[in-house]
C-alpha positions in Angstrom: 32.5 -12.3 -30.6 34.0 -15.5 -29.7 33.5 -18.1 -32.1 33.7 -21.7 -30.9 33.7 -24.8 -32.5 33.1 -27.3 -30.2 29.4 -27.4 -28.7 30.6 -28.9 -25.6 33.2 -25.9 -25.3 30.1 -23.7 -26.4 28.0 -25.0 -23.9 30.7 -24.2 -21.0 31.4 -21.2 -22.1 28.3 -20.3 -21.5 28.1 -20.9 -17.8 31.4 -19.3 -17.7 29.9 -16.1 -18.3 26.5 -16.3 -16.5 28.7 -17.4 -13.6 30.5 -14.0 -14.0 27.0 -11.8 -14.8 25.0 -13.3 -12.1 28.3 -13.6 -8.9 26.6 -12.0 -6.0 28.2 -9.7 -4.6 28.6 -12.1 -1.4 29.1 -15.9 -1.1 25.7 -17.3 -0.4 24.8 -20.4 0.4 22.5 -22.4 -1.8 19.9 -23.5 1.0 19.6 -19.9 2.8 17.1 -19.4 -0.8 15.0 -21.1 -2.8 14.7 -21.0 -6.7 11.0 -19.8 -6.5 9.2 -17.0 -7.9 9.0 -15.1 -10.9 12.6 -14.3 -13.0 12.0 -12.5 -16.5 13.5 -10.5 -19.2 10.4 -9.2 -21.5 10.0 -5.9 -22.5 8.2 -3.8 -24.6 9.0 -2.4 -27.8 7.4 1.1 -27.6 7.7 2.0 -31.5 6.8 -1.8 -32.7 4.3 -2.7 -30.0 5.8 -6.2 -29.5 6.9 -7.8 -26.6 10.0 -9.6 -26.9 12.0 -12.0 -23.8 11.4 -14.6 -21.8 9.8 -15.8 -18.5 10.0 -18.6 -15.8 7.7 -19.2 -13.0 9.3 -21.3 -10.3 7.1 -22.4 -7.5 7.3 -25.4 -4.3 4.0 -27.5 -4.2 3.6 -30.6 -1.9 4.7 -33.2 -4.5 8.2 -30.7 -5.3 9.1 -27.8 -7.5 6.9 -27.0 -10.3 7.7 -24.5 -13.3 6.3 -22.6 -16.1 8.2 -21.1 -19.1 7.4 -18.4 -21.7 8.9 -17.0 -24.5 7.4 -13.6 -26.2 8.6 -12.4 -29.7 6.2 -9.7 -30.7 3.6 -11.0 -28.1 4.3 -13.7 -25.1 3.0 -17.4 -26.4 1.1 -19.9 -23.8 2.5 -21.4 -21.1 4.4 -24.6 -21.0 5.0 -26.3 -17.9 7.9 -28.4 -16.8 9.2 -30.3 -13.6 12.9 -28.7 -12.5 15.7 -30.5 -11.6 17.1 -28.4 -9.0 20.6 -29.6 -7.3 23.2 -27.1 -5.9 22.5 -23.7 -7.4 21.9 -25.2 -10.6 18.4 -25.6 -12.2 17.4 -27.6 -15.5 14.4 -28.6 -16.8 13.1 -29.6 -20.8 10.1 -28.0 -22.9 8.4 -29.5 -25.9 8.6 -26.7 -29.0 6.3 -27.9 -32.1 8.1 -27.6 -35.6 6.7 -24.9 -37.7 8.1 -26.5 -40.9 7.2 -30.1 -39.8 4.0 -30.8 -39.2 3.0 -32.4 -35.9 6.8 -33.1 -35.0 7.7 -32.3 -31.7 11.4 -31.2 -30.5 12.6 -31.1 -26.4 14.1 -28.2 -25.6 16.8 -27.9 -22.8 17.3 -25.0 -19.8 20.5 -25.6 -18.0 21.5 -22.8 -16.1 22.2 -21.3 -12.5 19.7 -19.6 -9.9 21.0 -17.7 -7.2 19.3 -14.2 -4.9 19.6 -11.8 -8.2 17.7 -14.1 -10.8 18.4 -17.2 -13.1 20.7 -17.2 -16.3 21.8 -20.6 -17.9 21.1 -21.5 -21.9 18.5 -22.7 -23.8 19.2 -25.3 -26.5 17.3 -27.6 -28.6 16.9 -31.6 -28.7 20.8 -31.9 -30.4 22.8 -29.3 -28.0 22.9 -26.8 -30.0 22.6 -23.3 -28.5 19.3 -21.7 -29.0 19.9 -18.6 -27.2 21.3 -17.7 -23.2 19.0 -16.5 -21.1 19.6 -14.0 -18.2 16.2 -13.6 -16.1 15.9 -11.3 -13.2 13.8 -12.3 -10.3 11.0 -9.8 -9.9 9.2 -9.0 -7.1 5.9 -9.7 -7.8 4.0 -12.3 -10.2 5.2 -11.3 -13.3 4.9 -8.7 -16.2 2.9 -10.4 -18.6 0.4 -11.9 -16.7 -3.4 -11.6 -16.5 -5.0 -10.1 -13.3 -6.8 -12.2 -10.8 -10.5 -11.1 -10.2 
């Protein structure tokens, strides 16, 4: 492993390498796709019985694009929705997190990442820059793993 000082350096570092996990295998032009639709690591731990990963809904409504993001370790929590900033392959977007060991304290978390035909990897970090975890989501092709059923 790599060790880095520098968050900054950290923090580009980071793209560095989702640039090289997520290159398509063609040069693709940003407008022939849109960032929508379901992208998601989870999976389930057959000997445990959790589900561990992480999920983001992107979808277009009149008024712009529109997210939700979940995170599962040992079984998926509720949804939080955020507005995306979406500019030139690049999507970014902030969560609240509530502190377990501070009472009714709220932190905003930070996505910054890139989208492109494959799915959407970038990092997650909290409210001072620091790197929570990185985050490569493939696009699936349908609504998602861990949701409910519509009647």
């Amino acid at each position: 492993m790599i060790y880095i000082k520098s968050i900054s350096l950290q923090i580009l570092f980071q793209i560095f390498l989702t640039i090289i996990l997520f290159a398509p295998g063609k040069v693709t032009a940003y407008d022939e796709f849109e960032p929508t639709g379901t992208f998601s690591n989870m999976k389930y731990d057959k000997e445990t019985g959790d589900i561990e990963g992480y999920e983001i809904v992107i979808m277009n409504s009149d008024s712009g694009f529109k997210g939700t993001f979940r995170e599962a370790a040992g079984e998926p929590a509720k949804y939080q929705f955020f507005v995306p900033i979406i500019e030139n392959g690049m999507v970014s977007f902030e969560i609240e997190s509530k502190s377990i060991y501070y009472p009714g304290k709220v932190f905003v978390d930070k996505f910054i990442g890139f989208y492109n035909e494959n799915g959407i990897s970038g990092t997650l970090s909290d409210g001072k820059g620091r790197i929570m975890d990185q985050l490569n989501l493939f696009r699936l092709p349908h609504k998602g793993i861990w949701r409910e059923p519509e009647n």
